[in-house]
TORPA-4810 file (N, C-alpha, C, O; in nm, 3 decimals):
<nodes>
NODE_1_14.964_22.676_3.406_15.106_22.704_3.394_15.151_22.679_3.251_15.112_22.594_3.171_X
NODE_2_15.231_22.763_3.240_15.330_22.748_3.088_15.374_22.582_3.005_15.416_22.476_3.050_X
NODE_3_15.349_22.617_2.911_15.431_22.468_2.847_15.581_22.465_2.805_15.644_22.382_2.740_X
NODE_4_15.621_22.592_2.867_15.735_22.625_2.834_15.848_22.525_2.858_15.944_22.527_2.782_X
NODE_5_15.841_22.425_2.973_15.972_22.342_3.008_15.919_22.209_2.851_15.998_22.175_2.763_X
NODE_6_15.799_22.172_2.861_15.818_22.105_2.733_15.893_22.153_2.593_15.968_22.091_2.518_X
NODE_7_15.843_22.284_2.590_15.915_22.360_2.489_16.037_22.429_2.458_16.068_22.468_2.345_X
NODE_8_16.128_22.446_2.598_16.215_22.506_2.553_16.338_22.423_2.488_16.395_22.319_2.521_X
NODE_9_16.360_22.535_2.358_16.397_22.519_2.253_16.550_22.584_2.267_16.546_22.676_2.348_X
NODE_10_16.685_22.564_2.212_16.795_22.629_2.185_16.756_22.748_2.078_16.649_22.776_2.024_X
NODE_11_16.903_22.814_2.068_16.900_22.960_1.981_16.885_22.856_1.808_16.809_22.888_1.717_X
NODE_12_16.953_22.769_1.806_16.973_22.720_1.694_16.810_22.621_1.623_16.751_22.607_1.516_X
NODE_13_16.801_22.586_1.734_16.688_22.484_1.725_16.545_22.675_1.725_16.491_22.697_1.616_X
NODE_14_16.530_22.719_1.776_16.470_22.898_1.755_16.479_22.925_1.608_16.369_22.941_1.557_X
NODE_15_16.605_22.936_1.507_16.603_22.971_1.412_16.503_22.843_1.341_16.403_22.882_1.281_X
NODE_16_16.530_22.689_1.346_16.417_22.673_1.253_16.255_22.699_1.262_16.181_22.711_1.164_X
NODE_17_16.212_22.707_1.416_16.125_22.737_1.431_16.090_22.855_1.375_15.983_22.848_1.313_X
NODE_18_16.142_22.957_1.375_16.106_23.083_1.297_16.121_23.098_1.184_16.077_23.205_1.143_X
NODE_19_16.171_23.028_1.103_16.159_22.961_0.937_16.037_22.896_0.922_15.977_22.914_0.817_X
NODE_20_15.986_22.816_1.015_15.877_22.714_1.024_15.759_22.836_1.020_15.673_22.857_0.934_X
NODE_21_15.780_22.891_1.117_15.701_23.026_1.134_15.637_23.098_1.041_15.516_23.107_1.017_X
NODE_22_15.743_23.156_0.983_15.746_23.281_0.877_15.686_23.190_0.773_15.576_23.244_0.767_X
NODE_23_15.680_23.093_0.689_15.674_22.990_0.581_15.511_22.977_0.641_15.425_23.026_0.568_X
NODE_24_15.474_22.922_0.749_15.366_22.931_0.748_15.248_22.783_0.715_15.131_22.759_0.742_X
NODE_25_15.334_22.728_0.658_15.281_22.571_0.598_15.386_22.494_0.605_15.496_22.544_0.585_X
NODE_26_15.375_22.363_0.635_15.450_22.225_0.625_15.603_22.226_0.505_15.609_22.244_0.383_X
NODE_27_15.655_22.213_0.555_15.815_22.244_0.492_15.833_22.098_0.457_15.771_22.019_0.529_X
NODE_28_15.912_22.043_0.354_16.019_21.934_0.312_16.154_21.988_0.362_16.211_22.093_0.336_X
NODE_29_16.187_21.887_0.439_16.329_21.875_0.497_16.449_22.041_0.410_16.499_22.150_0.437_X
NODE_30_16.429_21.927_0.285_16.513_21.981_0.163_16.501_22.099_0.140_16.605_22.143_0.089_X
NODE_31_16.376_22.222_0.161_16.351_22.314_0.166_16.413_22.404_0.300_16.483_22.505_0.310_X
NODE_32_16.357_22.323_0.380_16.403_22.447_0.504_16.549_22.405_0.519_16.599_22.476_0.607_X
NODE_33_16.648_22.307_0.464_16.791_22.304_0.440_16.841_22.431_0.307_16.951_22.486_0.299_X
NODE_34_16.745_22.446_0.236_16.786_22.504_0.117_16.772_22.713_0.245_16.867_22.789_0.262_X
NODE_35_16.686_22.726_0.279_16.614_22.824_0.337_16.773_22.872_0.423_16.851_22.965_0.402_X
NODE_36_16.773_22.741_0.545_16.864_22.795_0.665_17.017_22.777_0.583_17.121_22.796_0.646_X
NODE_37_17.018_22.748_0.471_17.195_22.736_0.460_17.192_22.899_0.409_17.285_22.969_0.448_X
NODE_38_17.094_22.957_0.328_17.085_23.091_0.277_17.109_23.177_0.383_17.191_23.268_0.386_X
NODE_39_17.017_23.138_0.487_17.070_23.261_0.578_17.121_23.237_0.735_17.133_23.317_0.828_X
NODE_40_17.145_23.101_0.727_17.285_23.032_0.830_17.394_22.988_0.802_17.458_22.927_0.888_X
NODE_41_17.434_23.003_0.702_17.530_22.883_0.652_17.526_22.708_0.686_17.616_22.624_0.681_X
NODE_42_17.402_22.700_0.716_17.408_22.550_0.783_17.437_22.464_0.653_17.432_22.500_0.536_X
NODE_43_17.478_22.298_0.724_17.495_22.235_0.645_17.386_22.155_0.651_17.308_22.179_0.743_X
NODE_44_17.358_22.062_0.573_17.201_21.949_0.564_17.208_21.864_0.684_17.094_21.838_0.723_X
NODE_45_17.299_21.812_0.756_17.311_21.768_0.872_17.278_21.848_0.985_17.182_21.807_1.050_X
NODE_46_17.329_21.944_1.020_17.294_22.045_1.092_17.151_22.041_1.123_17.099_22.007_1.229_X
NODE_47_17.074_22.097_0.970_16.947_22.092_0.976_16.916_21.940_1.022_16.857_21.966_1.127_X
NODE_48_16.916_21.884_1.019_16.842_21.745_1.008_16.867_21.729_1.159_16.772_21.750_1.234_X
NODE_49_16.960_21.702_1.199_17.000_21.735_1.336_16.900_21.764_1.445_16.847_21.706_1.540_X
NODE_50_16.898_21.922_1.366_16.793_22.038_1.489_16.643_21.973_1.464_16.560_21.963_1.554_X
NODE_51_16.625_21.935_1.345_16.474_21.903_1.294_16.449_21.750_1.414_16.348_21.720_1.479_X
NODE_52_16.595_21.676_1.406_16.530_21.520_1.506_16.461_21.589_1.666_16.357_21.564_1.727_X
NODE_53_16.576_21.683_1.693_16.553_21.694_1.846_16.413_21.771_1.861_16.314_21.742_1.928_X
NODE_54_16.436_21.870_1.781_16.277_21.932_1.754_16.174_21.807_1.788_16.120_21.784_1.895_X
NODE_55_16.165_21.737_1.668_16.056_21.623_1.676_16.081_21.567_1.838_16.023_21.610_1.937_X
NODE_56_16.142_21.504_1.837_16.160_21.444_1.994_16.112_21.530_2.107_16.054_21.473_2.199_X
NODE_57_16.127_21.661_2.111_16.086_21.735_2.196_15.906_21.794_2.157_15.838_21.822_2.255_X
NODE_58_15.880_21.800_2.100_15.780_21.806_2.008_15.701_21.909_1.993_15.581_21.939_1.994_X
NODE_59_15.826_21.962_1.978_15.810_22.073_1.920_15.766_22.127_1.792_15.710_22.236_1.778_X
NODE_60_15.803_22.024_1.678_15.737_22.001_1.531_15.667_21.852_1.507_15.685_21.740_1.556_X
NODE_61_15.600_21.895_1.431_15.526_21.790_1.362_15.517_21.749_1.238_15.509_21.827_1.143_X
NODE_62_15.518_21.576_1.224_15.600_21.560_1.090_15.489_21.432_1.039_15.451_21.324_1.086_X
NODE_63_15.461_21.519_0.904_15.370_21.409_0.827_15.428_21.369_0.688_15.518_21.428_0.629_X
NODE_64_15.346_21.233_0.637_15.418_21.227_0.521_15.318_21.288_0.445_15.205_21.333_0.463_X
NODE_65_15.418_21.269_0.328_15.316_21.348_0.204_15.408_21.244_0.063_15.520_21.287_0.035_X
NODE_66_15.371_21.146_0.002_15.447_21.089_-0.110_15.548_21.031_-0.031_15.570_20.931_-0.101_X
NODE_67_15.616_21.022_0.052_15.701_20.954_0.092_15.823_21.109_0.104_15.945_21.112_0.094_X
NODE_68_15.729_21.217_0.127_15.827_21.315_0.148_15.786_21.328_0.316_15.681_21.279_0.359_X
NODE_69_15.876_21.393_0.396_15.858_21.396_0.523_15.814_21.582_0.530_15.867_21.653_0.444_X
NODE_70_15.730_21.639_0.621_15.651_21.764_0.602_15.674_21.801_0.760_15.628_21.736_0.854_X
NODE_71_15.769_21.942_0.772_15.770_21.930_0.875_15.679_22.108_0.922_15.683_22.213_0.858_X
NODE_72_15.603_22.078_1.058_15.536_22.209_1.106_15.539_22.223_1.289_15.558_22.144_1.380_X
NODE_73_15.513_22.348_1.280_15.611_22.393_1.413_15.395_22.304_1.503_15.279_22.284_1.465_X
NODE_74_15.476_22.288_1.619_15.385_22.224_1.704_15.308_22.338_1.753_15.192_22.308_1.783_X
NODE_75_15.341_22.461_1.770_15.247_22.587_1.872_15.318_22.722_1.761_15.413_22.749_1.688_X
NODE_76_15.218_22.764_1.805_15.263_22.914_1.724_15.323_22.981_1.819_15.312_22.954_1.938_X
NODE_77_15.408_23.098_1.760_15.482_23.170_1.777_15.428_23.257_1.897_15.510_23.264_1.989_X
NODE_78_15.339_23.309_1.914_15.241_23.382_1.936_15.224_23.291_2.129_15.232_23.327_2.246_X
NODE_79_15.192_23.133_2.035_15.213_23.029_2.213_15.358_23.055_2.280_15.379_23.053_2.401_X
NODE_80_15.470_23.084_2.161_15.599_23.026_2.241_15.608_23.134_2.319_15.619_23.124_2.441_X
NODE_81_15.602_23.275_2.242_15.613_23.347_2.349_15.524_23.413_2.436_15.553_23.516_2.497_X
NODE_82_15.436_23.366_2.441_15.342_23.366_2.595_15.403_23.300_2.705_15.423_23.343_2.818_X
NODE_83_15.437_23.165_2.646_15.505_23.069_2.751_15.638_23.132_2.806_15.637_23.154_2.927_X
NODE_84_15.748_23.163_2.739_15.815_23.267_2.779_15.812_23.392_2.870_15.881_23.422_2.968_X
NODE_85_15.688_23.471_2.795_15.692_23.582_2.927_15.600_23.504_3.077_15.581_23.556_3.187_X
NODE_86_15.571_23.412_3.046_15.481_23.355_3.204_15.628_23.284_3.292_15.642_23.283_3.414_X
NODE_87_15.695_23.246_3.222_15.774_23.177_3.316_15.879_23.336_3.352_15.879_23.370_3.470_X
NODE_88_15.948_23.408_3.270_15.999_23.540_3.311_15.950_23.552_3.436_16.012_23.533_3.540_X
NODE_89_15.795_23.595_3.418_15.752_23.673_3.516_15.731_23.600_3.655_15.730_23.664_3.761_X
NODE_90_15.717_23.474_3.649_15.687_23.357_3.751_15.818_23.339_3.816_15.810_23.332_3.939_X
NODE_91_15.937_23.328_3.764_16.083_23.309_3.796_16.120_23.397_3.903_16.151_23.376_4.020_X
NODE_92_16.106_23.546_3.803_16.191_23.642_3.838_16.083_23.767_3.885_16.137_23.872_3.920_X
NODE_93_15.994_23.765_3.886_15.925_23.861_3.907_15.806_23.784_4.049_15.695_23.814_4.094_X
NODE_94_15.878_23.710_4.067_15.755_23.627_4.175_15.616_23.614_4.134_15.533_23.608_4.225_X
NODE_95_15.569_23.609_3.992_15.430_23.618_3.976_15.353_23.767_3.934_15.235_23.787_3.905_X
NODE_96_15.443_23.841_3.940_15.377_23.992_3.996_15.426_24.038_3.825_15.539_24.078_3.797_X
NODE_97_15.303_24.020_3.716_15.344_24.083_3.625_15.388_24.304_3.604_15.440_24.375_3.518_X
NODE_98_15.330_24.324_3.730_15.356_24.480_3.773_15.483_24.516_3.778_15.526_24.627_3.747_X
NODE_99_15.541_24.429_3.815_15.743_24.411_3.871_15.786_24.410_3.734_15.875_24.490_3.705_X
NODE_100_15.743_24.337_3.649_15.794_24.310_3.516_15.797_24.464_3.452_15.902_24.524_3.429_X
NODE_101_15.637_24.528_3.422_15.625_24.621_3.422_15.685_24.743_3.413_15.697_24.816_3.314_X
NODE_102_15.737_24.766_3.569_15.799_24.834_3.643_15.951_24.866_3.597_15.999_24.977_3.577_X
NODE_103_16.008_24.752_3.586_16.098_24.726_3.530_16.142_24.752_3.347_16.249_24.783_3.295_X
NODE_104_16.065_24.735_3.313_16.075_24.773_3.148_16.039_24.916_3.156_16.039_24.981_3.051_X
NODE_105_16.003_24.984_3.288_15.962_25.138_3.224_16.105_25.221_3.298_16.162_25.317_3.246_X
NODE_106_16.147_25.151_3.442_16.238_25.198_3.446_16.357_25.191_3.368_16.431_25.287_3.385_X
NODE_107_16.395_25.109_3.290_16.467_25.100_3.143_16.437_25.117_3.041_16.470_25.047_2.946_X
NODE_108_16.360_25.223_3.038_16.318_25.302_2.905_16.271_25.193_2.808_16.313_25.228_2.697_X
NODE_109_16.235_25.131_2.802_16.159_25.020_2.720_16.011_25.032_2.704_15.948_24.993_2.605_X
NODE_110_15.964_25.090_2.812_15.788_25.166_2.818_15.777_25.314_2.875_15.840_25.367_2.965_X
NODE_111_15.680_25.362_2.795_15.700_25.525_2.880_15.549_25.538_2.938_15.516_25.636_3.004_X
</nodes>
């Protein structure tokens, strides 16, 4: 089964992960504050904020480096959303990834 209930993450707490993502290597705080205020308007609290609960949930992982704190996403992108479509389909589709299927073709989403 999915690791998804460990993992699920908010829309806000999503955007750093996909900064974490895209970057690709271990971030300084100060960086992915400099990153999400560019294209969130966040403030350094904000970030710091999303970055504690992250850690707590553990969702990122945080090493030092000099006495700088290094932060990296716990599962790839690639994991989160696997975990995602298994619980979709487990929820709401009773298991039956065919229903899922079925469903994305009758809404023009697959031909």
């Amino acid at each position: 089964m999915s690791d998804y209930a460990s993992r699920r993450i908010s829309e806000a707490e999503l955007s750093v992960m996909e900064t974490l993502w895209e970057v690709g290597a271990p971030m300084a705080a100060k960086d992915l504050q400099t990153m999400l205020k560019e294209r969130r308007g966040w403030e350094r609290t904000t970030v710091r904020s999303l970055l504690t609960r992250l850690q707590e949930k553990g969702s990122v992982n945080v090493t030092k480096d000099s006495d700088v704190a290094l932060y990296a996403p716990a599962f790839t992108k690639a994991e989160y959303g696997w975990d995602l479509a298994e619980v979709l389909v487990q929820r709401l589709y009773d298991g039956d990834a065919r229903k899922l299927v079925s469903a994305l073709k009758d809404h023009g989403v697959l031909t």
